[in-house]
C-alpha positions as CSV (number, residue, x, y, z in Angstrom):
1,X,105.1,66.1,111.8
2,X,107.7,69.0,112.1
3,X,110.5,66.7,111.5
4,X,109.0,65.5,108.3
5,X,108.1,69.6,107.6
6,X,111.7,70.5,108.7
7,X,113.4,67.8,106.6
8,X,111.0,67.2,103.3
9,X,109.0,71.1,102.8
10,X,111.2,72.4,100.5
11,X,109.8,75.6,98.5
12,X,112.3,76.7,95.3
13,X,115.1,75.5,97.6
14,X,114.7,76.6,101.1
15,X,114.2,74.6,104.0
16,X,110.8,75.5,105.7
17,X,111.4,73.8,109.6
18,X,114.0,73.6,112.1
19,X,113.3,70.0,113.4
20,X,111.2,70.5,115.9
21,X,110.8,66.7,116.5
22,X,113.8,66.1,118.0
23,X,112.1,68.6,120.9
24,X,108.7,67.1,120.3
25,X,106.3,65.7,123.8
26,X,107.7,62.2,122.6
27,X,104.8,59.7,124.2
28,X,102.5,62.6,124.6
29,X,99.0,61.9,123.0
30,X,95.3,63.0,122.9
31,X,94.8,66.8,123.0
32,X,97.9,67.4,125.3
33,X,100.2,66.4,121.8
34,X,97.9,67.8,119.5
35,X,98.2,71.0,121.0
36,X,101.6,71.1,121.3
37,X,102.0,69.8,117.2
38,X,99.2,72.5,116.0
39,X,101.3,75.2,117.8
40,X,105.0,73.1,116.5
41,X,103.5,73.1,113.0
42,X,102.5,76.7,112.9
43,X,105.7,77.6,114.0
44,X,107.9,75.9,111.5
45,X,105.0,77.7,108.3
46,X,105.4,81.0,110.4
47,X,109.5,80.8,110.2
48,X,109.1,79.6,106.6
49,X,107.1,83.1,105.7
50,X,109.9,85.3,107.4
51,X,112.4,83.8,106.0
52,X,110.6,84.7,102.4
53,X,110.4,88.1,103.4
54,X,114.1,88.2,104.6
55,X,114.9,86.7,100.8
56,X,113.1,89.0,99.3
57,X,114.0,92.6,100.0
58,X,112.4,94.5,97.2
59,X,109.4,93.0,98.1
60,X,109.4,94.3,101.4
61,X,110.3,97.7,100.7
62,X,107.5,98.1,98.2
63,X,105.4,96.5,100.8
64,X,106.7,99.1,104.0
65,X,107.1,102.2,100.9
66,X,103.8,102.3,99.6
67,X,102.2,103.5,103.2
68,X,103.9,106.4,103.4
69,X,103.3,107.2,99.7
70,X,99.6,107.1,100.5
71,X,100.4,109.6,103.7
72,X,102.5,112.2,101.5
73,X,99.8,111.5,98.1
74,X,96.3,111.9,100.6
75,X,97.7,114.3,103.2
76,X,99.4,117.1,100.6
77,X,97.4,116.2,97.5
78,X,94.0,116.6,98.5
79,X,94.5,117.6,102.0
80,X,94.2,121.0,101.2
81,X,90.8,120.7,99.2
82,X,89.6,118.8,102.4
83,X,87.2,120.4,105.5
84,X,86.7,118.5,108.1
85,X,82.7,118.9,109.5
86,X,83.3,120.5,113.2
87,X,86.5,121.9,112.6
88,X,89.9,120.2,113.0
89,X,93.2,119.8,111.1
90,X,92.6,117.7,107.9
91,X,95.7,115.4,108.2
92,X,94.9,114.9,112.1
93,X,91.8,114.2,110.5
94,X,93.2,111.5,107.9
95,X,95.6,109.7,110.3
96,X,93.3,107.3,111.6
97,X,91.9,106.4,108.3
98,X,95.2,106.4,106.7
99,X,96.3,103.3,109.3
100,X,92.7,101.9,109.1
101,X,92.9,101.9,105.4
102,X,96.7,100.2,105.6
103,X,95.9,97.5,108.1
104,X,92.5,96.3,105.8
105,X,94.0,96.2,102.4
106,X,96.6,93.2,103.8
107,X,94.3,90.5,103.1
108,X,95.2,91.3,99.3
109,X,98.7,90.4,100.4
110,X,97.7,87.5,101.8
111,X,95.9,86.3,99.7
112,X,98.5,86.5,96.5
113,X,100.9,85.0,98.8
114,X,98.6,81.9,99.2
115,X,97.4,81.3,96.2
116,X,101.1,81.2,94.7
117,X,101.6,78.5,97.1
118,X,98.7,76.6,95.8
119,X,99.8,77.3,92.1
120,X,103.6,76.5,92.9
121,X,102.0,72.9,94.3
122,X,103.5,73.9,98.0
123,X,100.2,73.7,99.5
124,X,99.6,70.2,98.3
125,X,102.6,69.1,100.2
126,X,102.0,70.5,102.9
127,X,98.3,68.4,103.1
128,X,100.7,65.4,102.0
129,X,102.4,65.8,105.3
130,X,101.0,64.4,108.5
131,X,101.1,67.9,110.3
132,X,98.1,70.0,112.2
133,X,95.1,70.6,109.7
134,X,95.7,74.6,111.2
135,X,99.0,75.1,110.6
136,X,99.2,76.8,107.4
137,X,96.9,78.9,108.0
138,X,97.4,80.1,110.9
139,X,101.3,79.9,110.4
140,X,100.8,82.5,107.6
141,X,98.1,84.8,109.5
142,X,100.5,85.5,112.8
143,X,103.3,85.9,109.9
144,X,101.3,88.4,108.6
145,X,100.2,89.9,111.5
146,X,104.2,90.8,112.3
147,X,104.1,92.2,108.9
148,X,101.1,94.4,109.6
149,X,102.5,95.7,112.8
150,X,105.7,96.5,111.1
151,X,104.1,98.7,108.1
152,X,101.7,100.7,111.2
153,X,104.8,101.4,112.7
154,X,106.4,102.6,109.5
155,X,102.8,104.5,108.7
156,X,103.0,106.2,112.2
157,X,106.3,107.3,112.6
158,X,105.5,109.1,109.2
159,X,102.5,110.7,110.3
160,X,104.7,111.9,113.5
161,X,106.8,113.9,111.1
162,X,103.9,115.4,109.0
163,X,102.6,116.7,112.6
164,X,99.9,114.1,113.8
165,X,99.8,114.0,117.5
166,X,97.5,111.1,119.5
167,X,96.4,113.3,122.1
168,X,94.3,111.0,123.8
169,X,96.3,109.6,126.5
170,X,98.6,106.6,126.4
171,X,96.2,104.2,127.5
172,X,93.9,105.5,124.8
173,X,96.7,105.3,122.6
174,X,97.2,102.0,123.2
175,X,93.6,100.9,122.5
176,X,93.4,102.5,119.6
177,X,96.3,100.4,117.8
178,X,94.9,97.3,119.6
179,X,91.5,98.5,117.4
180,X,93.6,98.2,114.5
181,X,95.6,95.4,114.6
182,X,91.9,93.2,115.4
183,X,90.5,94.7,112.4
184,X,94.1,93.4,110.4
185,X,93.7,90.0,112.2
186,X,89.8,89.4,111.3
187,X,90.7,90.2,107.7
188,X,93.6,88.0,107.4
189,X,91.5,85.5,107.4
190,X,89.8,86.6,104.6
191,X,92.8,86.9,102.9
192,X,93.8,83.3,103.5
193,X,90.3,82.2,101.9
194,X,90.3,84.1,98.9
195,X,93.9,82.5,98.0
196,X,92.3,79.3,98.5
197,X,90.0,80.1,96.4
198,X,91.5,81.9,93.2
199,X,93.0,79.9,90.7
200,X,96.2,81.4,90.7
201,X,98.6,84.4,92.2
202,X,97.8,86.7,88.3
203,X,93.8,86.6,89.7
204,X,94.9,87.8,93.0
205,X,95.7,90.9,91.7
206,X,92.3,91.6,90.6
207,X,91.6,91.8,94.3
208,X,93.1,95.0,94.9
209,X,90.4,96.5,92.9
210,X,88.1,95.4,95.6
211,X,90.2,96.9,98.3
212,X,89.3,101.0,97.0
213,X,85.5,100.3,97.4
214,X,85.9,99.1,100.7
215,X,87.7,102.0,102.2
216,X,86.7,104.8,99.4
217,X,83.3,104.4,100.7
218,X,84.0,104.5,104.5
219,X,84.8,107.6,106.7
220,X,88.8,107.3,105.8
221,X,89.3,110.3,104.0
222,X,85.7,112.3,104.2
223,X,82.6,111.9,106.5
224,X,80.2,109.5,105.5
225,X,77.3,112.8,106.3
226,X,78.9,114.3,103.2
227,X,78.1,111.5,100.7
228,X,74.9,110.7,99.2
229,X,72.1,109.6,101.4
230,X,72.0,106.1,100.7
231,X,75.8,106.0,100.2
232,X,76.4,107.4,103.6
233,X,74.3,104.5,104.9
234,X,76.7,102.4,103.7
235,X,79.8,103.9,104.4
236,X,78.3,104.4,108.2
237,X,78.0,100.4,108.3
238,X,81.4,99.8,106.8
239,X,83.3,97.9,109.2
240,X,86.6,99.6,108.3
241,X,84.6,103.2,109.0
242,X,83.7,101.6,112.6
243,X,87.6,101.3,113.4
244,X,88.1,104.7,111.9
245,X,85.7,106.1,113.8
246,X,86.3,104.3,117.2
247,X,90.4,105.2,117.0
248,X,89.6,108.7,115.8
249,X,88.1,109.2,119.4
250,X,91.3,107.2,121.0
251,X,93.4,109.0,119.7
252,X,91.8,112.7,120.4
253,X,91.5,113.2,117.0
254,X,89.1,115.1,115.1
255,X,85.6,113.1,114.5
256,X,83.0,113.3,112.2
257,X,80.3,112.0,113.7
258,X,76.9,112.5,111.6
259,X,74.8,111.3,114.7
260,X,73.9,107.8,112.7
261,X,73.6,104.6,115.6
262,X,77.1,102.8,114.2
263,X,78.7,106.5,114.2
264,X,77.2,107.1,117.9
265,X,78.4,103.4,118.5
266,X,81.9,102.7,116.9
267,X,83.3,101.5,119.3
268,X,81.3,99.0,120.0
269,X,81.2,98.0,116.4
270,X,85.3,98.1,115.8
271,X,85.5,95.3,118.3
272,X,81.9,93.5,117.1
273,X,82.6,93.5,113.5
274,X,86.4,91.9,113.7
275,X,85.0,89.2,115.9
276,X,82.2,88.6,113.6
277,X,84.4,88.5,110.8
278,X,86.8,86.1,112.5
279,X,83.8,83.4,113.9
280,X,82.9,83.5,110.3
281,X,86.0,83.8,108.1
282,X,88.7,81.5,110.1
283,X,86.9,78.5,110.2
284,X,86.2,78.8,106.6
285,X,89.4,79.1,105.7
286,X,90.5,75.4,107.9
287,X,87.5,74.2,106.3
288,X,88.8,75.0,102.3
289,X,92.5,74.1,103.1
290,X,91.2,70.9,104.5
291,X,89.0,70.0,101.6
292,X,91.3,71.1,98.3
293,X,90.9,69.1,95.9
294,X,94.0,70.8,93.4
Protein backbone atom coordinates (compact mmCIF):
# COMPACT_ATOMS: atom_id res chain seq x y z
CA UNK A 1 0.00 0.00 0.00
CA UNK A 2 2.81 2.73 0.50
CA UNK A 3 3.50 2.76 -3.13
CA UNK A 4 -0.03 3.50 -3.99
CA UNK A 5 0.16 6.21 -0.73
CA UNK A 6 3.50 7.51 -2.05
CA UNK A 7 2.42 7.80 -5.67
CA UNK A 8 -1.64 8.62 -5.60
CA UNK A 9 -2.23 10.70 -1.72
CA UNK A 10 -2.01 13.86 -2.96
CA UNK A 11 -3.34 16.68 -0.42
CA UNK A 12 -3.51 20.48 -2.24
CA UNK A 13 -0.50 19.34 -4.22
CA UNK A 14 1.99 17.61 -1.99
CA UNK A 15 3.13 14.27 -2.23
CA UNK A 16 2.30 12.37 1.06
CA UNK A 17 4.89 8.89 0.78
CA UNK A 18 8.29 8.18 -0.23
CA UNK A 19 7.62 4.80 -1.95
CA UNK A 20 8.22 2.63 0.53
CA UNK A 21 7.16 -0.37 -1.70
CA UNK A 22 10.08 -0.58 -3.63
CA UNK A 23 11.65 -1.55 0.16
CA UNK A 24 8.58 -3.46 1.13
CA UNK A 25 9.03 -7.57 2.69
CA UNK A 26 8.12 -8.48 -0.99
CA UNK A 27 6.52 -12.31 -0.45
CA UNK A 28 6.14 -11.62 3.25
CA UNK A 29 2.52 -12.41 4.41
CA UNK A 30 0.31 -13.06 7.51
CA UNK A 31 1.18 -10.92 10.53
CA UNK A 32 5.03 -10.77 9.77
CA UNK A 33 3.79 -8.23 6.54
CA UNK A 34 1.08 -6.76 8.17
CA UNK A 35 3.20 -5.50 10.76
CA UNK A 36 5.67 -4.33 8.73
CA UNK A 37 2.79 -2.33 6.23
CA UNK A 38 0.87 -0.92 9.65
CA UNK A 39 4.29 0.55 10.72
CA UNK A 40 5.21 1.41 6.47
CA UNK A 41 1.78 3.16 6.30
CA UNK A 42 2.14 5.15 9.47
CA UNK A 43 5.32 6.29 8.41
CA UNK A 44 4.51 7.69 5.01
CA UNK A 45 0.85 9.73 7.16
CA UNK A 46 3.63 10.71 9.92
CA UNK A 47 6.08 12.34 7.06
CA UNK A 48 3.00 13.71 5.42
CA UNK A 49 2.03 15.75 8.83
CA UNK A 50 5.74 17.29 9.11
CA UNK A 51 5.93 18.15 5.98
CA UNK A 52 2.59 20.41 6.69
CA UNK A 53 4.14 21.82 9.56
CA UNK A 54 7.36 22.61 7.61
CA UNK A 55 4.89 24.40 4.89
CA UNK A 56 3.30 26.13 7.20
CA UNK A 57 5.49 28.41 9.35
CA UNK A 58 2.98 30.84 10.81
CA UNK A 59 1.21 28.05 11.92
CA UNK A 60 3.93 26.76 13.90
CA UNK A 61 4.97 29.81 15.50
CA UNK A 62 1.53 30.53 16.83
CA UNK A 63 1.46 27.05 17.80
CA UNK A 64 5.24 27.09 19.84
CA UNK A 65 4.30 31.30 20.76
CA UNK A 66 1.25 30.93 22.56
CA UNK A 67 3.00 28.67 25.54
CA UNK A 68 5.13 31.09 26.56
CA UNK A 69 2.38 33.81 26.35
CA UNK A 70 0.49 31.78 28.89
CA UNK A 71 3.99 31.62 31.12
CA UNK A 72 4.62 35.52 30.94
CA UNK A 73 0.25 36.23 31.06
CA UNK A 74 -0.22 33.47 34.35
CA UNK A 75 3.22 33.88 35.95
CA UNK A 76 3.36 38.11 36.10
CA UNK A 77 -0.36 38.75 35.76
CA UNK A 78 -1.80 37.00 38.50
CA UNK A 79 1.23 35.50 40.00
CA UNK A 80 1.49 38.14 42.38
CA UNK A 81 -2.27 37.95 43.70
CA UNK A 82 -1.39 34.05 44.11
CA UNK A 83 -0.34 32.21 47.71
CA UNK A 84 0.57 29.08 47.46
CA UNK A 85 -1.06 26.80 50.77
CA UNK A 86 2.49 25.70 52.68
CA UNK A 87 4.55 28.24 51.40
CA UNK A 88 6.55 28.27 48.23
CA UNK A 89 7.31 30.49 45.27
CA UNK A 90 4.14 31.03 43.14
CA UNK A 91 5.66 30.59 39.65
CA UNK A 92 7.75 27.38 41.03
CA UNK A 93 4.34 26.73 41.96
CA UNK A 94 2.63 27.23 38.33
CA UNK A 95 5.41 25.53 36.32
CA UNK A 96 4.08 22.16 36.51
CA UNK A 97 0.62 23.16 35.70
CA UNK A 98 1.64 25.50 33.12
CA UNK A 99 3.30 22.20 31.06
CA UNK A 100 0.38 20.07 32.33
CA UNK A 101 -2.05 22.58 31.03
CA UNK A 102 0.12 22.78 27.42
CA UNK A 103 0.52 19.09 26.85
CA UNK A 104 -3.66 18.48 27.41
CA UNK A 105 -5.07 21.21 25.32
CA UNK A 106 -3.25 19.40 22.04
CA UNK A 107 -6.10 17.20 21.37
CA UNK A 108 -7.84 20.53 20.24
CA UNK A 109 -5.05 20.65 17.61
CA UNK A 110 -5.57 17.48 16.65
CA UNK A 111 -8.53 17.33 16.33
CA UNK A 112 -9.02 20.52 13.85
CA UNK A 113 -6.27 19.06 11.93
CA UNK A 114 -8.40 15.92 11.36
CA UNK A 115 -11.39 16.95 10.75
CA UNK A 116 -10.10 19.35 7.82
CA UNK A 117 -8.89 16.26 6.41
CA UNK A 118 -12.27 14.70 6.52
CA UNK A 119 -13.91 18.00 5.11
CA UNK A 120 -11.04 18.45 2.44
CA UNK A 121 -12.17 14.56 1.34
CA UNK A 122 -8.33 13.43 2.21
CA UNK A 123 -9.56 10.99 4.67
CA UNK A 124 -11.80 9.26 2.19
CA UNK A 125 -8.86 8.53 0.12
CA UNK A 126 -6.89 7.43 2.31
CA UNK A 127 -9.80 4.53 3.27
CA UNK A 128 -9.88 4.21 -0.74
CA UNK A 129 -6.41 2.99 -0.47
CA UNK A 130 -5.49 -0.61 0.41
CA UNK A 131 -3.19 0.61 3.37
CA UNK A 132 -3.20 -0.50 7.37
CA UNK A 133 -6.73 0.31 8.97
CA UNK A 134 -4.13 2.20 11.76
CA UNK A 135 -2.23 4.28 9.88
CA UNK A 136 -3.89 7.47 9.94
CA UNK A 137 -4.31 7.53 13.11
CA UNK A 138 -1.63 6.64 14.55
CA UNK A 139 0.53 8.31 11.72
CA UNK A 140 -0.93 11.66 13.05
CA UNK A 141 -0.76 10.81 16.96
CA UNK A 142 3.28 10.10 16.90
CA UNK A 143 3.26 13.39 14.46
CA UNK A 144 1.74 15.06 17.12
CA UNK A 145 3.53 13.67 19.80
CA UNK A 146 6.99 15.31 18.17
CA UNK A 147 4.91 18.41 18.11
CA UNK A 148 4.12 18.20 21.80
CA UNK A 149 7.64 17.50 22.82
CA UNK A 150 8.76 20.38 20.86
CA UNK A 151 6.33 23.16 22.48
CA UNK A 152 7.39 21.45 26.36
CA UNK A 153 10.77 22.19 25.36
CA UNK A 154 9.93 25.72 24.19
CA UNK A 155 7.54 25.98 27.57
CA UNK A 156 10.54 24.93 29.76
CA UNK A 157 13.36 26.64 28.47
CA UNK A 158 10.99 29.74 29.25
CA UNK A 159 10.29 28.88 32.64
CA UNK A 160 14.28 28.36 33.06
CA UNK A 161 14.56 32.12 32.43
CA UNK A 162 11.64 33.27 34.59
CA UNK A 163 13.66 31.27 37.56
CA UNK A 164 11.95 27.75 37.74
CA UNK A 165 14.39 25.26 38.95
CA UNK A 166 13.41 21.16 38.96
CA UNK A 167 15.16 20.48 42.02
CA UNK A 168 14.28 16.95 42.27
CA UNK A 169 17.02 15.12 40.87
CA UNK A 170 17.64 14.19 37.26
CA UNK A 171 16.08 10.92 37.42
CA UNK A 172 13.09 12.56 38.99
CA UNK A 173 13.38 15.08 36.37
CA UNK A 174 13.13 12.70 33.87
CA UNK A 175 9.97 10.98 35.21
CA UNK A 176 8.28 13.85 35.56
CA UNK A 177 8.34 14.79 31.66
CA UNK A 178 7.71 11.13 30.98
CA UNK A 179 4.35 11.98 33.21
CA UNK A 180 3.60 14.49 30.78
CA UNK A 181 4.22 13.42 27.57
CA UNK A 182 1.72 10.03 28.66
CA UNK A 183 -0.89 12.30 29.69
CA UNK A 184 -0.29 14.28 25.79
CA UNK A 185 -0.26 10.67 24.26
CA UNK A 186 -3.62 9.34 25.98
CA UNK A 187 -5.32 12.59 24.90
CA UNK A 188 -4.28 12.47 21.40
CA UNK A 189 -6.38 10.04 21.00
CA UNK A 190 -9.13 11.87 21.96
CA UNK A 191 -8.17 14.42 19.73
CA UNK A 192 -8.23 12.10 16.76
CA UNK A 193 -11.91 10.98 17.72
CA UNK A 194 -13.47 14.17 18.13
CA UNK A 195 -12.14 15.16 14.46
CA UNK A 196 -13.85 12.18 13.36
CA UNK A 197 -16.53 13.14 14.73
CA UNK A 198 -17.27 16.98 14.08
CA UNK A 199 -18.58 17.87 10.84
CA UNK A 200 -16.07 20.14 9.90
CA UNK A 201 -12.54 22.09 10.98
CA UNK A 202 -15.11 25.75 11.83
CA UNK A 203 -16.80 23.16 14.79
CA UNK A 204 -13.41 22.27 15.94
CA UNK A 205 -12.88 25.44 17.20
CA UNK A 206 -15.67 25.23 19.58
CA UNK A 207 -13.52 22.70 21.31
CA UNK A 208 -11.17 25.03 22.76
CA UNK A 209 -13.92 26.17 24.91
CA UNK A 210 -13.85 22.79 26.46
CA UNK A 211 -10.20 22.90 26.99
CA UNK A 212 -10.47 25.97 30.06
CA UNK A 213 -12.92 23.75 32.16
CA UNK A 214 -10.72 20.97 32.09
CA UNK A 215 -7.65 22.61 33.39
CA UNK A 216 -9.45 25.78 35.16
CA UNK A 217 -10.93 23.42 37.41
CA UNK A 218 -7.79 21.23 38.26
CA UNK A 219 -4.87 22.12 40.63
CA UNK A 220 -2.92 24.14 37.60
CA UNK A 221 -2.99 27.43 38.81
CA UNK A 222 -4.59 27.14 42.54
CA UNK A 223 -5.15 24.17 44.97
CA UNK A 224 -8.15 22.35 44.44
CA UNK A 225 -8.54 22.77 48.89
CA UNK A 226 -9.22 26.46 48.03
CA UNK A 227 -12.27 25.86 45.77
CA UNK A 228 -15.70 25.17 46.80
CA UNK A 229 -16.32 21.80 48.48
CA UNK A 230 -17.85 20.05 45.83
CA UNK A 231 -15.77 21.74 43.21
CA UNK A 232 -12.61 20.71 44.81
CA UNK A 233 -13.87 17.15 44.59
CA UNK A 234 -13.84 17.53 41.16
CA UNK A 235 -10.74 19.26 40.46
CA UNK A 236 -9.01 16.60 42.96
CA UNK A 237 -10.27 13.75 40.41
CA UNK A 238 -9.31 15.69 37.35
CA UNK A 239 -6.91 13.65 35.51
CA UNK A 240 -4.89 16.70 34.35
CA UNK A 241 -4.61 17.73 38.38
CA UNK A 242 -3.20 13.97 38.96
CA UNK A 243 -0.23 14.80 36.48
CA UNK A 244 0.09 18.18 38.05
CA UNK A 245 0.24 16.95 41.18
CA UNK A 246 2.49 13.76 40.54
CA UNK A 247 5.28 16.16 38.54
CA UNK A 248 4.96 18.87 41.15
CA UNK A 249 6.55 16.25 43.60
CA UNK A 250 9.23 15.14 40.68
CA UNK A 251 10.29 18.02 40.21
CA UNK A 252 10.80 19.30 43.97
CA UNK A 253 8.35 21.77 43.49
CA UNK A 254 5.95 23.26 45.78
CA UNK A 255 2.72 20.95 46.41
CA UNK A 256 -0.54 21.54 47.51
CA UNK A 257 -1.64 18.69 48.75
CA UNK A 258 -5.24 18.97 50.60
CA UNK A 259 -4.78 15.33 52.04
CA UNK A 260 -7.85 14.10 49.60
CA UNK A 261 -7.00 10.01 48.45
CA UNK A 262 -6.14 11.13 44.41
CA UNK A 263 -4.04 14.12 46.04
CA UNK A 264 -2.23 11.48 48.61
CA UNK A 265 -2.07 9.23 45.44
CA UNK A 266 -1.12 11.17 42.15
CA UNK A 267 1.10 9.37 41.22
CA UNK A 268 -0.44 6.59 40.90
CA UNK A 269 -3.30 8.14 39.19
CA UNK A 270 -1.01 10.29 36.40
CA UNK A 271 0.05 6.94 35.13
CA UNK A 272 -3.66 5.08 35.77
CA UNK A 273 -5.66 7.77 34.19
CA UNK A 274 -3.57 8.06 30.70
CA UNK A 275 -3.70 4.37 30.40
CA UNK A 276 -7.32 4.29 31.03
CA UNK A 277 -7.86 6.99 28.72
CA UNK A 278 -5.80 5.28 25.97
CA UNK A 279 -7.51 1.40 26.47
CA UNK A 280 -10.65 3.46 25.96
CA UNK A 281 -10.02 6.25 23.52
CA UNK A 282 -7.50 4.54 20.78
CA UNK A 283 -9.50 1.88 19.90
CA UNK A 284 -12.32 4.12 19.38
CA UNK A 285 -10.81 6.20 17.23
CA UNK A 286 -9.66 2.81 14.66
CA UNK A 287 -13.04 1.87 15.24
CA UNK A 288 -14.73 5.48 13.75
CA UNK A 289 -12.02 5.89 11.00
CA UNK A 290 -12.87 2.41 10.04
CA UNK A 291 -16.54 2.81 9.89
CA UNK A 292 -16.97 6.53 8.10
CA UNK A 293 -19.50 6.70 6.27
CA UNK A 294 -18.71 10.67 4.72
Amino acid sequence: MSAALGSAAVDSGNKIGGGGGSGGPEGVGGSRGRAYWAVADGWNVLRRVLTHYQRQPLAIVWQLGFPIISVLLYGYVFGSAMKVPGGGDYREFLMPGMFAMTVASGFTTTAAAVATDSARGVIDRFRSMPMAPSAVVTGRGVGDLITACAELLILVATALLIGWSPNGGPLRTLAAFGLLMLLRFSLIWLGVLLGLLIPGPEQAGGLYAAVFPMTMISSVFVAPSLMPSWLGVVAAWNPVSATVTATRELFGNPVAGGGTWPEEHALLLSIAWPALLTAVLLPLAVRRFQRLSR
